[in-house]
N, CA, C and O atoms as a Tinker XYZ file with bonds, in Angstrom:
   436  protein
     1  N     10.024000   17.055000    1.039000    73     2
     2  CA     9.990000   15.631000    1.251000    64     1     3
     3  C      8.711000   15.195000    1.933000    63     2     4     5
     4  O      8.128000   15.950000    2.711000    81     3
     5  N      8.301000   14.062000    1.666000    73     3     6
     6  CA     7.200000   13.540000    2.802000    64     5     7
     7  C      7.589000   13.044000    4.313000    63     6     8     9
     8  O      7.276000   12.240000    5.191000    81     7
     9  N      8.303000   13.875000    4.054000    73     7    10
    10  CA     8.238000   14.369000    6.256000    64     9    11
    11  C      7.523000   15.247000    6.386000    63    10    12    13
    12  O      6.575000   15.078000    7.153000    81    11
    13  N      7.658000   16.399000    5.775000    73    11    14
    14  CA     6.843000   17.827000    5.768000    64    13    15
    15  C      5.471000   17.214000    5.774000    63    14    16    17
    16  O      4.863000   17.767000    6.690000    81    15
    17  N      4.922000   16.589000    5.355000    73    15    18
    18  CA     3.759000   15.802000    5.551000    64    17    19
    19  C      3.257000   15.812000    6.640000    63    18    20    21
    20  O      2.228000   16.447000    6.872000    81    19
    21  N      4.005000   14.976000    7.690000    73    19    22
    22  CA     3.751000   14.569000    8.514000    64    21    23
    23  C      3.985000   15.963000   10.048000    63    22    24    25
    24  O      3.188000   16.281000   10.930000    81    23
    25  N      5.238000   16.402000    9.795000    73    23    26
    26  CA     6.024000   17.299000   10.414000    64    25    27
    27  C      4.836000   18.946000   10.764000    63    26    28    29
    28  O      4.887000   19.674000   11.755000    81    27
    29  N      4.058000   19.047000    9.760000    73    27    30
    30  CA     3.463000   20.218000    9.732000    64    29    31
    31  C      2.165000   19.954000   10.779000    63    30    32    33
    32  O      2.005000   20.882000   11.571000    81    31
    33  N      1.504000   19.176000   10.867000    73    31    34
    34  CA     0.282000   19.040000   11.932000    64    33    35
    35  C      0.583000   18.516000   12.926000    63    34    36    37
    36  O     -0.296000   18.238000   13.741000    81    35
    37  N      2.205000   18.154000   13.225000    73    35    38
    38  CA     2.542000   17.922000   15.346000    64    37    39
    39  C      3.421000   19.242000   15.272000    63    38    40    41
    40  O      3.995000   19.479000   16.334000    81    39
    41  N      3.629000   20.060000   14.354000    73    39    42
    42  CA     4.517000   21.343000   14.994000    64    41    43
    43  C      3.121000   21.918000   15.248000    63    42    44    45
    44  O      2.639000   21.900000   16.380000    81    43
    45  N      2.503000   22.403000   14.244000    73    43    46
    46  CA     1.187000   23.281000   14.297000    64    45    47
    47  C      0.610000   23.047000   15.652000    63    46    48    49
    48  O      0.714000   23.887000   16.546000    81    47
    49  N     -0.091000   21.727000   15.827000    73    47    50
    50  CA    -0.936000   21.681000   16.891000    64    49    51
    51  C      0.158000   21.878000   18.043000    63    50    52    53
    52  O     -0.417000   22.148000   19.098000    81    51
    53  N      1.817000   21.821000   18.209000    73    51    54
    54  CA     2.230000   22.154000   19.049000    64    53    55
    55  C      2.533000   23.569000   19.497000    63    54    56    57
    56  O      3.273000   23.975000   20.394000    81    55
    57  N      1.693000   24.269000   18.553000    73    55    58
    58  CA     1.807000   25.858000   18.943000    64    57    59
    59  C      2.669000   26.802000   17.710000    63    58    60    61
    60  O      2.435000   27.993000   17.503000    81    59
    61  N      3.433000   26.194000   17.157000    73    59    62
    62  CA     4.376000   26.414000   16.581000    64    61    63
    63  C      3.878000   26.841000   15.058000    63    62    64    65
    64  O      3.309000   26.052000   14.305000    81    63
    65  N      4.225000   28.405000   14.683000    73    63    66
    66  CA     3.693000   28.961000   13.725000    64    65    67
    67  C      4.774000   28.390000   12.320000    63    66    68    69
    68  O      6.001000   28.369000   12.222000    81    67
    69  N      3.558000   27.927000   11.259000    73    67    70
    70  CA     4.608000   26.964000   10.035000    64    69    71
    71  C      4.213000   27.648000    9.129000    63    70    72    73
    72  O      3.095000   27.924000    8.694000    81    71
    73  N      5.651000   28.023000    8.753000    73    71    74
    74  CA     5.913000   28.510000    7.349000    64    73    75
    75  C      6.584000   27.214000    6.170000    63    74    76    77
    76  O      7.400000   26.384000    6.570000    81    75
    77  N      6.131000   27.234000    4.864000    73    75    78
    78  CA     6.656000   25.910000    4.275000    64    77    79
    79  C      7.432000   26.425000    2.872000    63    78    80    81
    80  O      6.829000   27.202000    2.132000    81    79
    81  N      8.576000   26.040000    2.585000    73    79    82
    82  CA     9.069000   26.196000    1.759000    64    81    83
    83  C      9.393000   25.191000    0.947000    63    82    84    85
    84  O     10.203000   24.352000    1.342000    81    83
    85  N      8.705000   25.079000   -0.582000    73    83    86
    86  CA     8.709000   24.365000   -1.325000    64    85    87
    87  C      8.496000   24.849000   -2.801000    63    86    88    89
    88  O      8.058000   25.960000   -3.099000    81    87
    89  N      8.909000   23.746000   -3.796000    73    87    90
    90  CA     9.203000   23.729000   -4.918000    64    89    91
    91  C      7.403000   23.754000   -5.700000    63    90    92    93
    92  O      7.293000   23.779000   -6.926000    81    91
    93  N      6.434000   23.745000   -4.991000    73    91    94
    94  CA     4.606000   23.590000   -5.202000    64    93    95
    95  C      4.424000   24.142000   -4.256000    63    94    96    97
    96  O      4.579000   23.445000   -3.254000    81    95
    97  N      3.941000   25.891000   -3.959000    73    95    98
    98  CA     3.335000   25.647000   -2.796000    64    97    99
    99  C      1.981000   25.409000   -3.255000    63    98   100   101
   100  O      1.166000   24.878000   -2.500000    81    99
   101  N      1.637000   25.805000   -4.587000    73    99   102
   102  CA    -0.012000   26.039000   -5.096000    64   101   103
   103  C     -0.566000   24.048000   -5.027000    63   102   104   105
   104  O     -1.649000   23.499000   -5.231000    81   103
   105  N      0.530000   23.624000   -4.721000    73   103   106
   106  CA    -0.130000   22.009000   -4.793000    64   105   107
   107  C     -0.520000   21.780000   -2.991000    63   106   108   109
   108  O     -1.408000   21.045000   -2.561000    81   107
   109  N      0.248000   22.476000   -2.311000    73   107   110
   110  CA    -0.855000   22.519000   -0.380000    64   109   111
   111  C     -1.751000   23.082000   -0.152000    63   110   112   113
   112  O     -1.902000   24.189000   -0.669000    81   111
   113  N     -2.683000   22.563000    0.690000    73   111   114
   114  CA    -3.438000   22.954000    0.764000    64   113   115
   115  C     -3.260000   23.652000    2.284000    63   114   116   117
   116  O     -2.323000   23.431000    3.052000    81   115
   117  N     -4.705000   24.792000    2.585000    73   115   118
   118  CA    -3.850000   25.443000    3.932000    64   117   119
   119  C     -3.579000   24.744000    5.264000    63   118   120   121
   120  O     -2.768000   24.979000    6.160000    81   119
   121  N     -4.716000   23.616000    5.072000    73   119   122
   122  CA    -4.232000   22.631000    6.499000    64   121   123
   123  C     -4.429000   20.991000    5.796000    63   122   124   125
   124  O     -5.297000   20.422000    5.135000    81   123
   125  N     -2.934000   20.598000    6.434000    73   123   126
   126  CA    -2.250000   19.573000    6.287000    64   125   127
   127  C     -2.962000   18.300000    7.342000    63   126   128   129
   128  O     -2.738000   18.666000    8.496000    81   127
   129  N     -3.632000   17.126000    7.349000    73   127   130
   130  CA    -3.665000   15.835000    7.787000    64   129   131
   131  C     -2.619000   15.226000    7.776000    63   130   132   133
   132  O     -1.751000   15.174000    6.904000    81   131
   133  N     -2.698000   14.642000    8.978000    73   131   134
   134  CA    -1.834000   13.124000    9.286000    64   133   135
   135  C     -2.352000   12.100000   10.094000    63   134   136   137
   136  O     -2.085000   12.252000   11.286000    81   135
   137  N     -3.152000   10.886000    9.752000    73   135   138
   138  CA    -3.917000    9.943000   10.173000    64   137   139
   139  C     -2.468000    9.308000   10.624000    63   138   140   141
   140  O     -1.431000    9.097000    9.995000    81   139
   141  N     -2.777000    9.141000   11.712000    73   139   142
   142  CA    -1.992000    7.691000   12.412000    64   141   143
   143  C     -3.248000    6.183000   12.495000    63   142   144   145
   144  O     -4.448000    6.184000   12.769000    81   143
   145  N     -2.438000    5.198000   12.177000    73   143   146
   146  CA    -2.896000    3.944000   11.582000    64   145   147
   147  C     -2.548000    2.872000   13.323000    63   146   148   149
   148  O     -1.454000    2.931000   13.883000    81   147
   149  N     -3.705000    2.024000   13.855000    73   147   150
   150  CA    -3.123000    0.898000   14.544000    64   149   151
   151  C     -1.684000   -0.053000   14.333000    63   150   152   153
   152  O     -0.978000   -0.696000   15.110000    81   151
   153  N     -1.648000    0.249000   12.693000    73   151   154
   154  CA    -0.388000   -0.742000   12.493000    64   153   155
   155  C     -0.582000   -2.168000   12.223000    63   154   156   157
   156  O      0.319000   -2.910000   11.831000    81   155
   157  N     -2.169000   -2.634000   12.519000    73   155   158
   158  CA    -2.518000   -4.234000   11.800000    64   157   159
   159  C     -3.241000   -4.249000   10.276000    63   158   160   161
   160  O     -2.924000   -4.627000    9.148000    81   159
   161  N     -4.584000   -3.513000   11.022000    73   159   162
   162  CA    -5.747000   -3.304000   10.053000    64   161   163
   163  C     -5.368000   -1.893000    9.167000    63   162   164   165
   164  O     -5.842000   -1.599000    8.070000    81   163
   165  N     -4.933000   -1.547000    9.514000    73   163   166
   166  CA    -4.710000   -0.012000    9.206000    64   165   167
   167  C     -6.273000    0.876000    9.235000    63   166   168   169
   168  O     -6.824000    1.682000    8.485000    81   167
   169  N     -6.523000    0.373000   10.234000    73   167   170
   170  CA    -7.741000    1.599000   11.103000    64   169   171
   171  C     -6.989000    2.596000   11.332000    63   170   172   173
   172  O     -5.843000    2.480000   11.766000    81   171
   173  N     -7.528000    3.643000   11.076000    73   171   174
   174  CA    -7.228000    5.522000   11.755000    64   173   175
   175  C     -7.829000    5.457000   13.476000    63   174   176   177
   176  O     -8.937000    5.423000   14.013000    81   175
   177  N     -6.302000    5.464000   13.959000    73   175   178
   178  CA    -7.089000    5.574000   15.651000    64   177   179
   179  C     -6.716000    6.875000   15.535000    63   178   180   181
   180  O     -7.834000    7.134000   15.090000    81   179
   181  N     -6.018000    8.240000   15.521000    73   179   182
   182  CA    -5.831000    9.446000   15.053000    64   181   183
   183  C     -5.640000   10.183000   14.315000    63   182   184   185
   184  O     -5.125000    9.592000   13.366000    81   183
   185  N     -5.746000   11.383000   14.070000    73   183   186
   186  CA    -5.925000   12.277000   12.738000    64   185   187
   187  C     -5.638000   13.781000   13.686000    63   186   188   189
   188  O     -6.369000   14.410000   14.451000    81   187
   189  N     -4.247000   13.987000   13.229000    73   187   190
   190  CA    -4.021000   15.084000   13.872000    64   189   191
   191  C     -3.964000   16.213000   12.439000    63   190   192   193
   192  O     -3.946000   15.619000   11.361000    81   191
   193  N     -3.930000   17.959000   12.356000    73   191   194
   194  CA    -3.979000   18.657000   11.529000    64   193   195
   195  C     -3.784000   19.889000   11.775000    63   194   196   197
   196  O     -4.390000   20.671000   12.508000    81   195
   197  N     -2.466000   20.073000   10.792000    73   195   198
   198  CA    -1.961000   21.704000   11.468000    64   197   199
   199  C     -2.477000   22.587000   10.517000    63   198   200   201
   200  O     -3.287000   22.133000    9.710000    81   199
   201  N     -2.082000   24.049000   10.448000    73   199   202
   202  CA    -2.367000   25.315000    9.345000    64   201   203
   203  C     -1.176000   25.530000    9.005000    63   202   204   205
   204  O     -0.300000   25.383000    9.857000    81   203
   205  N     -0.812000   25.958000    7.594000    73   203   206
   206  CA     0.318000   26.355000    6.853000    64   205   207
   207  C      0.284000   27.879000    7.560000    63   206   208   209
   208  O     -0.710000   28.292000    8.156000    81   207
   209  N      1.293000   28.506000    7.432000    73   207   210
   210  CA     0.722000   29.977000    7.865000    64   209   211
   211  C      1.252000   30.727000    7.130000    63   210   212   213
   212  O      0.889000   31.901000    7.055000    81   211
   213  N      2.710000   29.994000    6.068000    73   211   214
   214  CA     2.675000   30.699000    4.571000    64   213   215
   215  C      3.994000   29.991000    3.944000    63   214   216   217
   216  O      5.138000   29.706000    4.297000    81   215
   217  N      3.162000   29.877000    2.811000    73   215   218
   218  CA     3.974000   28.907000    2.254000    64   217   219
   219  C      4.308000   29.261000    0.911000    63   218   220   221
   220  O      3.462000   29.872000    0.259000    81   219
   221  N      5.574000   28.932000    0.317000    73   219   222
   222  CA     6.027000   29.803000   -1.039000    64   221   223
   223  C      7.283000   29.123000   -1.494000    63   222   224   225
   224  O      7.947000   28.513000   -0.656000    81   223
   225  N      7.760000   29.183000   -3.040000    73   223   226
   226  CA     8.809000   28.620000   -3.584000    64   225   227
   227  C     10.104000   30.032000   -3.416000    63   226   228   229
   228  O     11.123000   30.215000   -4.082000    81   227
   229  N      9.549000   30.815000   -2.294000    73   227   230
   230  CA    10.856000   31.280000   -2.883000    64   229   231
   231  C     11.517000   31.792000   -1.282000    63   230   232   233
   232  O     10.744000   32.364000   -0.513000    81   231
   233  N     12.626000   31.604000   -0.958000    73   231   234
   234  CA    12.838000   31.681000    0.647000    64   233   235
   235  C     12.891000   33.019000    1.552000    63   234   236   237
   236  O     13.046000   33.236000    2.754000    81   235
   237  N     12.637000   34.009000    0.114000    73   235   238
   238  CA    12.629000   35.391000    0.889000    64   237   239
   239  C     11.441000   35.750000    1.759000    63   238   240   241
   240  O     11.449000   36.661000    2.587000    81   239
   241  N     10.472000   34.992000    1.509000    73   239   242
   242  CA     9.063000   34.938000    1.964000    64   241   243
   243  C      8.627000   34.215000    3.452000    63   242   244   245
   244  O      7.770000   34.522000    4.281000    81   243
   245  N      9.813000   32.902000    3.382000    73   243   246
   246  CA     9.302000   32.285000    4.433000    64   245   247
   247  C     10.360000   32.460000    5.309000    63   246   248   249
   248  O     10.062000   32.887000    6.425000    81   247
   249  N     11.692000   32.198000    5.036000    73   247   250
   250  CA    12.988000   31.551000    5.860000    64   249   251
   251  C     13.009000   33.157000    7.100000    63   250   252   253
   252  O     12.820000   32.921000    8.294000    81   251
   253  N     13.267000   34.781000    6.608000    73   251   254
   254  CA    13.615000   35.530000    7.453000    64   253   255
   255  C     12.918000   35.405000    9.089000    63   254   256   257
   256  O     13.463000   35.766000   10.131000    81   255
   257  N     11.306000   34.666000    8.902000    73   255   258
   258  CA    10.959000   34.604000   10.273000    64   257   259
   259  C     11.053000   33.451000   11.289000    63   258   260   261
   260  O     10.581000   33.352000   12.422000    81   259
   261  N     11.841000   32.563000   10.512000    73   259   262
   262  CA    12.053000   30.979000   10.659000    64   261   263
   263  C     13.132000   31.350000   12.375000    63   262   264   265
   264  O     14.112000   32.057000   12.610000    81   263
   265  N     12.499000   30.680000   12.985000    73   263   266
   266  CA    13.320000   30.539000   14.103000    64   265   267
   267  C     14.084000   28.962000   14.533000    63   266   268   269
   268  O     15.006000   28.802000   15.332000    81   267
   269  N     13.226000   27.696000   13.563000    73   267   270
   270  CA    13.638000   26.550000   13.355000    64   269   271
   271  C     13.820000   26.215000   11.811000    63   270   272   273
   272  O     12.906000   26.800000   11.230000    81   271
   273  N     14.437000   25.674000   11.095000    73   271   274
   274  CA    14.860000   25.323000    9.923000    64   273   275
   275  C     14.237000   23.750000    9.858000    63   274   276   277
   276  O     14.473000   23.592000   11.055000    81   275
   277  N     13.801000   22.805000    9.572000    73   275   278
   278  CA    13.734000   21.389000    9.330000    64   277   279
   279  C     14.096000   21.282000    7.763000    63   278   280   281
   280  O     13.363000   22.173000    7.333000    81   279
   281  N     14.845000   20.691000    6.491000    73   279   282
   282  CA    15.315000   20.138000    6.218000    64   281   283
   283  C     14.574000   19.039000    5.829000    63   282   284   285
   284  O     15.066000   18.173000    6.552000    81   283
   285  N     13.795000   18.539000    5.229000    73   283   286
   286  CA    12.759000   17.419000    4.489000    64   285   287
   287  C     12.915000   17.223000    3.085000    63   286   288   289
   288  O     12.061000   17.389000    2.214000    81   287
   289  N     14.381000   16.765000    2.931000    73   287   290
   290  CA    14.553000   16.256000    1.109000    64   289   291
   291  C     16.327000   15.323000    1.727000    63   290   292   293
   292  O     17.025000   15.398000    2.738000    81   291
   293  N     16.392000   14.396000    0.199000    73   291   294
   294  CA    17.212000   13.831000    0.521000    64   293   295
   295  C     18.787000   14.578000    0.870000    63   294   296   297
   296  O     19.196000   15.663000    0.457000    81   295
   297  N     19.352000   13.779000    1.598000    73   295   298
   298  CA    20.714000   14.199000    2.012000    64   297   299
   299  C     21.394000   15.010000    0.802000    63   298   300   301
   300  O     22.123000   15.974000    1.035000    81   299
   301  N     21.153000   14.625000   -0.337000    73   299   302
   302  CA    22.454000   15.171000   -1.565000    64   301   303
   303  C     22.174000   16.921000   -1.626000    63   302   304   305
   304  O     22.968000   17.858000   -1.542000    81   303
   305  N     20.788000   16.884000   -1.795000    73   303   306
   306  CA    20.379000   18.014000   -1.504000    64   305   307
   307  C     20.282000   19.123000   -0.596000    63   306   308   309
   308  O     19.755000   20.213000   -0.814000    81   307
   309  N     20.947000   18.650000    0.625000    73   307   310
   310  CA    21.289000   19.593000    1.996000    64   309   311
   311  C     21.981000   21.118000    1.575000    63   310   312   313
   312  O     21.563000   22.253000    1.805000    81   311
   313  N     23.315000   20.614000    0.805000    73   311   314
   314  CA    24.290000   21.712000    0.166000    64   313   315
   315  C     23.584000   22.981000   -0.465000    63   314   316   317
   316  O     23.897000   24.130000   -0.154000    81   315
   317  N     22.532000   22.635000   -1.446000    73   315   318
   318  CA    22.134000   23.206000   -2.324000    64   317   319
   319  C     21.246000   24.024000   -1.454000    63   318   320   321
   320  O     21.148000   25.251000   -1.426000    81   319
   321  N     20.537000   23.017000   -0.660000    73   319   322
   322  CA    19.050000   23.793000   -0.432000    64   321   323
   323  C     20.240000   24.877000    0.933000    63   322   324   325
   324  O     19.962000   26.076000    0.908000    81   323
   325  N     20.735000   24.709000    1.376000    73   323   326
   326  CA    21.577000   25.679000    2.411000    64   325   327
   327  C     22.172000   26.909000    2.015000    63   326   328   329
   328  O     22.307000   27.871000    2.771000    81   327
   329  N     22.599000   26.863000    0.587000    73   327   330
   330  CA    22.719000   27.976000   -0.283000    64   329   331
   331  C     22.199000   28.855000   -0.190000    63   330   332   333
   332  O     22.454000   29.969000    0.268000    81   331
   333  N     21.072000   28.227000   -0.812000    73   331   334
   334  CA    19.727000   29.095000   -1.315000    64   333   335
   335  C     19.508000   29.755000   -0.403000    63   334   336   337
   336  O     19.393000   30.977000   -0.501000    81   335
   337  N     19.361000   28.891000    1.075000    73   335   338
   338  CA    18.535000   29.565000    2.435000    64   337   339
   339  C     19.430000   30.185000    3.094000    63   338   340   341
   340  O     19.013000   30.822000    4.061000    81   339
   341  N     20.456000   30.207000    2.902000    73   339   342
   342  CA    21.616000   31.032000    4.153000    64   341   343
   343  C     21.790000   32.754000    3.913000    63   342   344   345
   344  O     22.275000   33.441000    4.812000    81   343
   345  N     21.339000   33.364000    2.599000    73   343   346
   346  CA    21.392000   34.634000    2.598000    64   345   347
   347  C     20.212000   35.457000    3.068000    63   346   348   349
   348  O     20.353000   36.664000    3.264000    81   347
   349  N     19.038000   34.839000    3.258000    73   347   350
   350  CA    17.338000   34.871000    4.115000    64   349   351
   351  C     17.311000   34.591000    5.149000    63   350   352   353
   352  O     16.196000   34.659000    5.666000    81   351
   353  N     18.835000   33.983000    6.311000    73   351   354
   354  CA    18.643000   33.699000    7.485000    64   353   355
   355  C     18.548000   34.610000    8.239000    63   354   356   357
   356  O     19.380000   35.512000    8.142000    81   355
   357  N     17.592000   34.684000    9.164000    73   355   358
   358  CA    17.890000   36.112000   10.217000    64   357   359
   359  C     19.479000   36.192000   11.071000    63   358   360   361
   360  O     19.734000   35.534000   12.080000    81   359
   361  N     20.142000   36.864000   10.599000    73   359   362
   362  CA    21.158000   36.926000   11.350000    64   361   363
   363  C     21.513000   37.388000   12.862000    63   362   364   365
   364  O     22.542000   37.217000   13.516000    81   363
   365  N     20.033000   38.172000   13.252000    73   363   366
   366  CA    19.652000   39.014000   14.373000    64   365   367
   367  C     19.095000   38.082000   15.360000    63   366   368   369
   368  O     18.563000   38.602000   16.340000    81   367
   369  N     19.122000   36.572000   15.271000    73   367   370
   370  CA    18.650000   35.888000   16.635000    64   369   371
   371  C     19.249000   34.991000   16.165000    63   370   372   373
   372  O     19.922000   35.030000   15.135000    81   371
   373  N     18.989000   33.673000   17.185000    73   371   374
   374  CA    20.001000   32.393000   16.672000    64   373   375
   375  C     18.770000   31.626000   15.835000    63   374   376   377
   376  O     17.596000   31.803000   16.162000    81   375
   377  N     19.087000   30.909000   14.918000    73   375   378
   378  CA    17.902000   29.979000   14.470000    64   377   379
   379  C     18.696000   28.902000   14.303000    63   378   380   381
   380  O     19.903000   29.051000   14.116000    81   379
   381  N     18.002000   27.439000   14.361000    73   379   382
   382  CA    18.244000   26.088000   14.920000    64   381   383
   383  C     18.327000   25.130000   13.127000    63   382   384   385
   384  O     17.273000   24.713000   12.647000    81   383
   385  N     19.143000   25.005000   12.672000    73   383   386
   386  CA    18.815000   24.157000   11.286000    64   385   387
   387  C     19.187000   22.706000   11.851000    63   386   388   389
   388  O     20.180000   22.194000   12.368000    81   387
   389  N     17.787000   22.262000   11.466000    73   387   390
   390  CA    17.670000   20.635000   11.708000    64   389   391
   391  C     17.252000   19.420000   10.685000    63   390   392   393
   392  O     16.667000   19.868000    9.699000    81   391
   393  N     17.386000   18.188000   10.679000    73   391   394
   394  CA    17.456000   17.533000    9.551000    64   393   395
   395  C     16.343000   16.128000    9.825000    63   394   396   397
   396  O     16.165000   15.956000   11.031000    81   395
   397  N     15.878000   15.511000    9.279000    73   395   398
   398  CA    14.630000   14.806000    9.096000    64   397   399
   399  C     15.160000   13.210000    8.351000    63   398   400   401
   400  O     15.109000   13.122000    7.124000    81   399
   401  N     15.623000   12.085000    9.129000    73   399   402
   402  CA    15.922000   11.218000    8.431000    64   401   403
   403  C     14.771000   10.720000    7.583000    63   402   404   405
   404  O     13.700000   10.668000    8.188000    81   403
   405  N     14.754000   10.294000    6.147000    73   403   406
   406  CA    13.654000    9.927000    5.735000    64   405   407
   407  C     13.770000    8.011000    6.697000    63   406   408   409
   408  O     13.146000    7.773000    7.731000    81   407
   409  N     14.495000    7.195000    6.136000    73   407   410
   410  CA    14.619000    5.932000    6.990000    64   409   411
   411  C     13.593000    6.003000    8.326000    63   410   412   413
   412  O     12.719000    5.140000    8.406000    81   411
   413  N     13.696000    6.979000    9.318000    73   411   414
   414  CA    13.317000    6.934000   10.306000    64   413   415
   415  C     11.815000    7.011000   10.325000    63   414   416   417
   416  O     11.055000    6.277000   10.957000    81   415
   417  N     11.571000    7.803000    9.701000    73   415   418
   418  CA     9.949000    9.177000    9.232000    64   417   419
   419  C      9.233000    8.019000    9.063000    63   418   420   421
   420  O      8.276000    7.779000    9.799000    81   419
   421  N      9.843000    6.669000    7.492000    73   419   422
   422  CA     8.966000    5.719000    7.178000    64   421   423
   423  C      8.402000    4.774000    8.303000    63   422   424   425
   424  O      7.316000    4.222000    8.124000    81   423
   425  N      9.170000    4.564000    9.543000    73   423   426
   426  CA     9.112000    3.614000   10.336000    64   425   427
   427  C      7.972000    4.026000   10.986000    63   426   428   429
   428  O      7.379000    3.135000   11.595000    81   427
   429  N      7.431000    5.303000   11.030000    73   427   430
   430  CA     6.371000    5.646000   11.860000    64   429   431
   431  C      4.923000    5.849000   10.653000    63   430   432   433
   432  O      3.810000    5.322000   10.654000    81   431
   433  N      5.435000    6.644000    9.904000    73   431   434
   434  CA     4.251000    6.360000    8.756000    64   433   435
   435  C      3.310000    5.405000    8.316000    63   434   436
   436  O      2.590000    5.649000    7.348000    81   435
């Protein structure tokens, strides 16, 4: 979803090593922009930018070292995509699955 957009360069620059799981990874590039806008003119007063640190369509690759889950596609899709990802979860520590309202995401975009 276009949260992941946004989501990947304030985890990154917050320290936080990002793995991305998606349906393109060959369409990311390895570091992600996110210009924040004043909100009148739409001047860039910031431009923050994280690093992918590996990114792939398939969850055996990314999810086992995932210690946070985020969730960036619409609600219908939660079920499905939880499927997929629940047999790649590390079962050997706790990991945190969390969810990304799009409604909300736009209000700041």
């Amino acid at each position: 979803g276009n949260s992941a957009h946004v989501l990947v360069p304030f985890l990154a620059e917050a320290g936080h090593k990002v793995n991305l799981l998606t349906r393109r990874p060959h369409d990311w590039h390895d570091i992600v922009y996110c210009e924040i806008t004043d909100g009148v003119t739409d001047k860039v007063d910031t431009t923050h930018a994280g690093k992918i640190n590996k990114r792939s369509s398939d969850p055996i690759d990314v999810i086992p070292d995932a210690d946070i889950i985020i969730l960036c596609m619409p609600v219908h899709q939660y079920r499905p995509a939880l499927d997929r990802l629940g047999p790649h979860i590390n079962r050997d520590k706790e990991v945190f699955i969390g969810t990304v309202s799009q409604h909300c995401v736009s209000k700041y975009i």
